[in-house]
C-alpha positions as CSV (number, residue, x, y, z in Angstrom):
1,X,-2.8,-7.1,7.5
2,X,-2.3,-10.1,5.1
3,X,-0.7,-13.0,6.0
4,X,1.8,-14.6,4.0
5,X,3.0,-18.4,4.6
6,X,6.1,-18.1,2.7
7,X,8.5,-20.9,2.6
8,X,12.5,-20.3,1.7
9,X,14.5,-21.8,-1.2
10,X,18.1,-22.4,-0.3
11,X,20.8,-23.3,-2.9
12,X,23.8,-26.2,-2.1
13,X,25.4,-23.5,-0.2
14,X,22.2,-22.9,2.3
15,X,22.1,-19.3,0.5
16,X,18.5,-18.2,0.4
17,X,17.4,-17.7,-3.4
18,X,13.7,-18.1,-3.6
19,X,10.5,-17.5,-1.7
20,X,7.5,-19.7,-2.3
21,X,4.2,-18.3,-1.8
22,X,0.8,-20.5,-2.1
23,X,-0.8,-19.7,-5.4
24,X,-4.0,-17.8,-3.7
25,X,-2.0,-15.7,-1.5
26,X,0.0,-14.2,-4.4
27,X,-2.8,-13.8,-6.3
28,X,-4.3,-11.5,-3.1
29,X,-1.1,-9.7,-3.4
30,X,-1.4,-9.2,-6.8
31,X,-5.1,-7.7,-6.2
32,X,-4.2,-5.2,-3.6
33,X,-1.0,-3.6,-5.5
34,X,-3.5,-3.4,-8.5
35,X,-6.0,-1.7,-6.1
36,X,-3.1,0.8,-4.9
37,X,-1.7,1.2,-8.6
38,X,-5.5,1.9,-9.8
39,X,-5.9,4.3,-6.6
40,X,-3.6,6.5,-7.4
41,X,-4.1,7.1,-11.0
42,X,-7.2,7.9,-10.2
43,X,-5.9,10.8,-7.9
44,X,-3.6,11.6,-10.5
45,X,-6.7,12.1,-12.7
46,X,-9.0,13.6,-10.7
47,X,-8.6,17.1,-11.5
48,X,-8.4,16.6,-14.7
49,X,-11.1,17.4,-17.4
50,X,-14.1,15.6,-17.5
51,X,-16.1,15.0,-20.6
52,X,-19.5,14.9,-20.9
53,X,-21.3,11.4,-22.1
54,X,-21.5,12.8,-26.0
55,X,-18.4,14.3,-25.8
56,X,-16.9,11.0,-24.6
57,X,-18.7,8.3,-27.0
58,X,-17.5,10.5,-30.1
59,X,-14.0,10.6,-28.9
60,X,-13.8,6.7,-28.1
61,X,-15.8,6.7,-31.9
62,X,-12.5,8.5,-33.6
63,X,-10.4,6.2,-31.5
64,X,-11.7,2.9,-33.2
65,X,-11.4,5.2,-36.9
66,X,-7.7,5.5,-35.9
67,X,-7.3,2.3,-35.4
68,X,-9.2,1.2,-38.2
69,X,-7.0,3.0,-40.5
């Protein structure tokens, strides 16, 4: 599991309003919900048609001519 060292803003009042994370922890946590996110569009995907390497490099090809124009 990761650990997080968080410390806890407070306001005047003593009213938590912030967490403070150091910079390299967030930056794991960052990594592992883009992990998850990239996970599960890929078994959203993975059913789905798959084209062959031609079939691919002249669709990515009309791509850029959309763009283009």
């Amino acid at each position: 599991m990761l650990e997080i060292h968080k410390s806890i803003v407070l306001d005047e009042n003593r009213k938590p309003i912030a967490v403070q994370i150091p910079i390299e922890e967030f930056e794991r946590m960052e990594e592992v919900i883009e992990n998850y996110g990239l996970s599960r569009l890929m078994d959203e995907v993975a059913d789905d048609e798959q084209l062959s390497v031609q079939e691919a490099k002249h669709f990515y090809r009309s791509l850029k001519e959309d763009v283009e124009s």
